[in-house]
N, C-alpha and C positions, 0 to 999 in steps of 0.2 A: 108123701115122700119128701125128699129134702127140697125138689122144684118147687116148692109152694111156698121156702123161706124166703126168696131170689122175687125181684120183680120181671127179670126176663133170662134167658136160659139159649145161645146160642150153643152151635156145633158146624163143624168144617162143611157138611152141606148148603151152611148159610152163604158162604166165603166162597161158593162158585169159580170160578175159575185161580180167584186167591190162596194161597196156600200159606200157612206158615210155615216161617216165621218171617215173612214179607211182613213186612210195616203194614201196607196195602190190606191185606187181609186184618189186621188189628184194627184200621182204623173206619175199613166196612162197618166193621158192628160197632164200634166205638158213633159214627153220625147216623145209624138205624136207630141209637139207643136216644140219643136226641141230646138232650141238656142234662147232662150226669158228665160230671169232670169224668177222669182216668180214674184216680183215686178214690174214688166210690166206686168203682168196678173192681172184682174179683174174676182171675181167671186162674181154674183147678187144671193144673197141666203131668202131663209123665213125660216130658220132654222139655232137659234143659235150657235148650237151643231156644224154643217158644217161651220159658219163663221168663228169660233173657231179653228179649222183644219187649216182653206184658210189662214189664218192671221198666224198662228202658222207658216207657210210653206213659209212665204213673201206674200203672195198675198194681191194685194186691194182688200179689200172687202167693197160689199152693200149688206146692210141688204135689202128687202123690205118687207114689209107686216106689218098689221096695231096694231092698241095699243095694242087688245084681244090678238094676237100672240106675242107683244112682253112681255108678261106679262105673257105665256106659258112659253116662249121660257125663262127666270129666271127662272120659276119653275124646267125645267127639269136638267136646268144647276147646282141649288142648292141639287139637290136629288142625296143620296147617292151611288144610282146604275145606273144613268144617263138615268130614266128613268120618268115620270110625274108621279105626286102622284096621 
């Protein structure tokens, strides 16, 4: 599968009581991963709020997920409490 292109493969189980898109939880796995800038990391997101983070942080980022979501994913970004109308 694609996990075998990646030299490591986290998921919000890692991230423990961290959530994103806290910094805090970016930067858990950012010093687990050791001596890899930001910018040599990659994180695959469906949530603009956490791209927004990954990208803030150096990371490349991919968005995926389809038009409906990306059309969510504006709305909650423009709302004043960062949360969907």
């Amino acid at each position: 599968g694609i996990a075998s292109h990646f030299d490591d493969v986290y998921g919000a189980d890692f991230m423990g009581d961290s959530c994103k898109p806290d910094e805090i939880a970016f930067t858990k796995v950012l010093d687990d991963i050791g001596d890899v800038r930001p910018e040599n990391c990659a994180m695959f997101e469906d949530s603009f709020r956490n791209v927004v983070m990954a990208k803030q942080l150096g990371m490349r980022t991919i968005f995926v997920t389809g038009h409906d979501d990306t059309e969510q994913g504006l709305t909650e970004l423009t709302q004043p409490d960062g949360n969907a109308a």
